[in-house]
N, C-alpha and C positions, 0 to 999 in steps of 0.2 A: 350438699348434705343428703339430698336425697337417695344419690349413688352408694356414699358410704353408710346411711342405713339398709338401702337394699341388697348391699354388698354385706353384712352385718346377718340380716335376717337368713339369708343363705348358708353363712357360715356356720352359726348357731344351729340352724335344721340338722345340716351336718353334722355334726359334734355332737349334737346331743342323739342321733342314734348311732355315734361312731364313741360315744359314752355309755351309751345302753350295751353298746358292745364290748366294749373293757370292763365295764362289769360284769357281764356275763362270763369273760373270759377268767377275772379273777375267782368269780363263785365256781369256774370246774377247775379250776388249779387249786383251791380249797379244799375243795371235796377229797382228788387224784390224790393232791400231795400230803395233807395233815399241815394240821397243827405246825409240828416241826418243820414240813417241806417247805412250808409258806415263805413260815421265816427263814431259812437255807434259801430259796427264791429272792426273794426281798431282798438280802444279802449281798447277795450275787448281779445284780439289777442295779442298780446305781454304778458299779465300774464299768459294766457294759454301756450303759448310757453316758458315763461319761466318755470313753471313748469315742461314740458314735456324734456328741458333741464338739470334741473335737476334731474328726472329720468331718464337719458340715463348716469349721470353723464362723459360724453366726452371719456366715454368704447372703441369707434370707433377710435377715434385718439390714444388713449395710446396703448390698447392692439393690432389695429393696425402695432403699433412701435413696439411692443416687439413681435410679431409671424415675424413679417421684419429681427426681428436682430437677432431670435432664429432656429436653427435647428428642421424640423419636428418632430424630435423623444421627443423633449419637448413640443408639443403641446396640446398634451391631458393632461398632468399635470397643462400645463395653462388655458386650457379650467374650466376645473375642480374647480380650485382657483378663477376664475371671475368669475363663475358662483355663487358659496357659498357666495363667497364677494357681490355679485346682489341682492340672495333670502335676504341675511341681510338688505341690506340698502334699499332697497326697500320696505320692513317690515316698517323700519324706518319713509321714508319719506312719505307711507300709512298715516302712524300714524297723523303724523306731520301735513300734508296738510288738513287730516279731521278736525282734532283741528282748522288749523289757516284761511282754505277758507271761509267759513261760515262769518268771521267778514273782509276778504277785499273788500272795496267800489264795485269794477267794480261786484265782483259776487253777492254780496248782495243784486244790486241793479238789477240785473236780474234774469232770470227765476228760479225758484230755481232749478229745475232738472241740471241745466247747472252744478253744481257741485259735480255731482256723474258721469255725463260723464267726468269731469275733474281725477278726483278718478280713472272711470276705467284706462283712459289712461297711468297713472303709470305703473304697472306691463306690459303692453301692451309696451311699449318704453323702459323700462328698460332690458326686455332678449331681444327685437329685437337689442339692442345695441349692443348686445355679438356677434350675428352671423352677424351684420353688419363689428364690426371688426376685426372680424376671417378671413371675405373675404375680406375684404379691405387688412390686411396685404399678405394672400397667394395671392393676386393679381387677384384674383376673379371677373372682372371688370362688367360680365355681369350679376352677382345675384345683383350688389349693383344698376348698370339698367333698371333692371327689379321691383325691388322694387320702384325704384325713381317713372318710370312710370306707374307701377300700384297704388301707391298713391295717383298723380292727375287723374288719370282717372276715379277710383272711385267715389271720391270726385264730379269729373264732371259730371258724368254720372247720379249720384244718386239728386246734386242738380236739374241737367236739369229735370228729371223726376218727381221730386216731385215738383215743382214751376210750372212746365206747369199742373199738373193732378190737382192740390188744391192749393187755394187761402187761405192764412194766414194771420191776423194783425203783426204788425208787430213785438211785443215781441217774437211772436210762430214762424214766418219765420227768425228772429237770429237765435232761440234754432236752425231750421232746419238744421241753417247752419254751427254748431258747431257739431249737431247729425251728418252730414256728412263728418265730419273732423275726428272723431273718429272712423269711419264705414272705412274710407283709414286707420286708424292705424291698427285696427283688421285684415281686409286684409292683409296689410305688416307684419305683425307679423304671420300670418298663412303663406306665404309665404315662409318666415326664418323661421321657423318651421319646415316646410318639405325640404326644402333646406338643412339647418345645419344637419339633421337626415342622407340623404343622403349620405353628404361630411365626417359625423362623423364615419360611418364606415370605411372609407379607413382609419383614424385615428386609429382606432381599433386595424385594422390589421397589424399596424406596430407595430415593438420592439420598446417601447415609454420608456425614462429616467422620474423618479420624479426629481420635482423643490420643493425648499424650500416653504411653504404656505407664510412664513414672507419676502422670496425675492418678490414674485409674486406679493403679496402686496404693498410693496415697488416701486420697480417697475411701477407697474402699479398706483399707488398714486403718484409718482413723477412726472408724463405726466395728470394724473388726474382731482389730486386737482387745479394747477396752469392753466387748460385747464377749469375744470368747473369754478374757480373763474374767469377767462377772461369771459367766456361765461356768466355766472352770472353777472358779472358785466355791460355786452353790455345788457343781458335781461332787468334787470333793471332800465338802463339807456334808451333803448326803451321803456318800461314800464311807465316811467316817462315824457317821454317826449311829450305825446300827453298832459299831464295837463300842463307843463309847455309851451306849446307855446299856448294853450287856454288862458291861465295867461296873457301872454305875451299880445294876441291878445285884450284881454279884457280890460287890461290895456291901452291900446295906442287909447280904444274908438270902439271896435270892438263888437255887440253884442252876446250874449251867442250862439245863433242858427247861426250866422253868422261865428260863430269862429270852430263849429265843423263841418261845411259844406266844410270850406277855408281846414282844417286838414284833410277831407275826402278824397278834393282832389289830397292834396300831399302825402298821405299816400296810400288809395287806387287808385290813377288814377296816377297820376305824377310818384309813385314810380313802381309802378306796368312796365309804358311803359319802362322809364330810366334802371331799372335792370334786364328785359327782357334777355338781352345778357350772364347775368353773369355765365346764365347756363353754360357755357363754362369755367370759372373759375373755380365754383364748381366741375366740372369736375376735371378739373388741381388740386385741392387739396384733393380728394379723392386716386390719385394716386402718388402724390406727397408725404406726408407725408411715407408711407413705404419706397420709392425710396431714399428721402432726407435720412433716417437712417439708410438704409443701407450702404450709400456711405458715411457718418457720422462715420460709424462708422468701414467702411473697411480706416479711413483718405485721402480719396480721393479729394482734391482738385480740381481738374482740370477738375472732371466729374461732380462738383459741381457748378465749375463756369459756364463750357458749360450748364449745365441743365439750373441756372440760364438764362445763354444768352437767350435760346431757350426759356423758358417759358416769359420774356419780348417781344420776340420779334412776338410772337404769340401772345401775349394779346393787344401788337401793332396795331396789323394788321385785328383784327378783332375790337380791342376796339374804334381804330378814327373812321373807317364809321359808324361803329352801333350808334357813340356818334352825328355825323353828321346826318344820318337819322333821328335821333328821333328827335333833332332840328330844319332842315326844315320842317317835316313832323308832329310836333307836335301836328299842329290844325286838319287835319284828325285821330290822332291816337287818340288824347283826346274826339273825337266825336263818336266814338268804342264807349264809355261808356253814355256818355252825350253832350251837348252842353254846353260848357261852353270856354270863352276866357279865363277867369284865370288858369283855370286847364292847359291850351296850355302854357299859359307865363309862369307859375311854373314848367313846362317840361323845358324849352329854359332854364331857369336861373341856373336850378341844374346841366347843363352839365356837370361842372369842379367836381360835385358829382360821378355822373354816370360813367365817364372814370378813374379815379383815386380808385373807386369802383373797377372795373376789375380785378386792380392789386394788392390791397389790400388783395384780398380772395386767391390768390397763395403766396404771401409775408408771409401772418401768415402759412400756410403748411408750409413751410421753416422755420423757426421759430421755429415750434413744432417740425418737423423733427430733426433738429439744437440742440434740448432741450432747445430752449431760449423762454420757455412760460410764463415764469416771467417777459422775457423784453417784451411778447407781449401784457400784464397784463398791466407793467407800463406805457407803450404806451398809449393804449388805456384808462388808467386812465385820464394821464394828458390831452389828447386830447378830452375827454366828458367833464372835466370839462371845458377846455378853450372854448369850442362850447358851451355850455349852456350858458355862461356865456356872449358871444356872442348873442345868440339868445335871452335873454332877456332884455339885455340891444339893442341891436336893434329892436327887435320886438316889446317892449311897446312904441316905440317912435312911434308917429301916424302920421310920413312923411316915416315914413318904414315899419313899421308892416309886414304881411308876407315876403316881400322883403329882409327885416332883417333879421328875421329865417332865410331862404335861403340861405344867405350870409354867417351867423353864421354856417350852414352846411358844405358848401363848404372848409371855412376855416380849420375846424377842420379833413376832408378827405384829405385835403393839405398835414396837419402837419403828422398826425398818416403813411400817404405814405414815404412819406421823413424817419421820425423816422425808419421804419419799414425795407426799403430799406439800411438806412445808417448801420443797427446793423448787417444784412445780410451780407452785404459786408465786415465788421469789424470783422463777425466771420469764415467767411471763406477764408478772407486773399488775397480778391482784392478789386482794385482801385474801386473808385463809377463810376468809366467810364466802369468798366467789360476788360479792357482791356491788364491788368497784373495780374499777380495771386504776392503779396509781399514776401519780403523772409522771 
């Protein structure tokens, strides 16, 4: 317990100045792009990341789990089989994504270079996957660290410079700002590069056992595919969701330039201040998911529930002031970016978003940990679609409109917490009060 809070406290350091830094990044893309740019950003960000998700195909959480629940001396044989499994499918989805980027809307309708930096990014995310989780599983807390924060720093470092030196319109200051979104992947991928080389000798040098290629496979496809289908499924549904509350907005009387201004600011201002904190979660499930499988899988209940206690009660304790700050403090932090009173009131409404957030992001580690990535699948299915369905039947009505969405948001981080919480506790054999372990 002690490793995985000092492995914890590491990560959080981390993250929250590798979060200090994504905000700063978002407040000069505010500024550069407007209003409008933001949102055309925002837009444009969610297909990118889902691609770049399905090039990492969720490598880090499965193979993760299996170097957690595996003896060193199998390590280099698994190393070996996710590797060959990566150069394959990454081949694969090369292929694929040149075929199908070229005809979707959001890239078509920009720069055209923007999809050959999407291209490289593939192969660049797909091996950084691998030595991400090599050291996620041996417990490596400080290379995944130092990557977190050398990704935003780059990023920041290279927008601030190029927006202060030269002046762009504003198609060419996007491209800028996706050319430096790729420039942090290259870094992070030469980073694990020389890292994983490293750590791969002491591998080396031990008496190492073969594994089956078709268990390793297996295996690592069982944590996988039900991890990249979650995750595909949330890319998507982000993906989609900026057209569907423009829909939404326009329907209920809102106009076209007025609808991506209002999504700018929830998307880049609103969301931005609100999940600020989360750094801390993320944390928690970087090193949660090994911990959760090992003690999975030694049947340890009772270090399962205590973990449990402990990670609630830390996401407690930091989740209500941060949710509290950002609420009274809304209209200074919204003014970081711009002036604007709606962006402040979209801050205060999302609160029940933002706290329930926290806890969301250590509930699914547990989950995958757990092996229940199918129920975190189903979860998160029914809970997009009951949100959607929410947001647009409140959103087009023109005595709610944004308000709506917002509500329609809320709701649906309600329901997937509860869901999420309640299968936790059912599968590890206590009360939802955490205060009896069942026989």
């Amino acid at each position: 317990m002690k490793n995985l809070l000092k492995g914890m406290a590491v990560l959080v350091l981390a993250m929250f100045l590798g979060e200090c830094a994504e905000f700063l990044i978002n407040m000069i893309l505010a500024r550069e792009l407007g209003e409008s740019g933001i949102g055309q950003y925002m837009t444009i960000l969610p297909s990118i990341f889902l691609i770049m998700m399905l090039a990492s195909f969720e490598l880090p959480a499965s193979l993760s789990k299996l170097v957690a629940e595996r003896d060193k001396k199998y390590h280099r044989s698994l190393i070996k089989h996710a590797f060959r499994m990566t150069v394959i499918f990454s081949i694969c989805l090369l292929i694929i994504a040149a075929m199908t980027i070229p005809f979707i809307p959001v890239f078509r309708e920009s720069h055209p270079i923007l999809k050959y930096i999407v291209l490289l990014l593939i192969p660049l995310v797909s091996f950084s996957a691998i030595a991400r989780g090599y050291f996620m599983g041996r417990e490596h807390t400080g290379k995944i660290a130092v990557s977190h924060l050398m990704r935003r720093i780059v990023q920041m470092l290279l927008l601030a410079s190029v927006y202060q030196v030269l002046d762009f319109e504003r198609p060419v200051a996007l491209l800028i700002a996706f050319c430096t979104l790729a420039a942090s992947e290259v870094a992070v991928f030469l980073y694990f590069v020389y890292a994983f080389i490293i750590s791969y000798q002491e591998i080396k040098r031990m008496t190492g056992e073969r594994l089956s290629a078709g268990d390793v496979r297996r295996s690592l496809a069982s944590v996988s595919i039900p991890s990249t289908a979650l995750r595909l499924f949330h890319a998507l549904a982000h993906a989609a969701q900026p057209f569907l509350i423009k829909w939404a907005l326009i329907k209920s009387g809102v106009p076209m330039d007025t609808a991506t201004e209002q999504f700018g600011m929830v998307a880049g201002v609103a969301m931005t201040i609100g999940t600020f904190p989360a750094f801390i979660a993320h944390s928690f499930m970087v090193v949660l998911i090994p911990a959760v499988a090992k003690m999975q899988a030694g049947a340890n209940r009772l270090q399962l529930n205590q973990l449990l206690q402990q990670v609630m009660l830390l996401t407690a304790l930091y989740g209500i002031p941060a949710v509290a700050a950002v609420y009274f403090f809304a209209g200074p932090l919204t003014s970081l970016f711009f002036h604007s009173d709606d962006a402040a009131y979209y801050v205060q409404l999302l609160w029940p978003y933002f706290l329930l957030h926290y806890f969301i992001i250590p509930m699914q580690a547990f989950l995958i940990g757990l092996g229940l990535v199918k129920d975190a699948f189903y979860h998160t299915f029914w809970t997009t679609a009951i949100t959607f369905l929410i947001i647009f039947f409140l959103g087009s009505r023109p005595e709610w409109q944004m308000s709506g969405i917002i509500i329609g948001m809320n709701a649906g981080t309600v329901l997937l917490a509860m869901m999420h919480y309640l299968t936790i506790c059912k599968k590890i054999g206590v009360s939802w009060t955490l205060m009896q372990l069942e026989k």
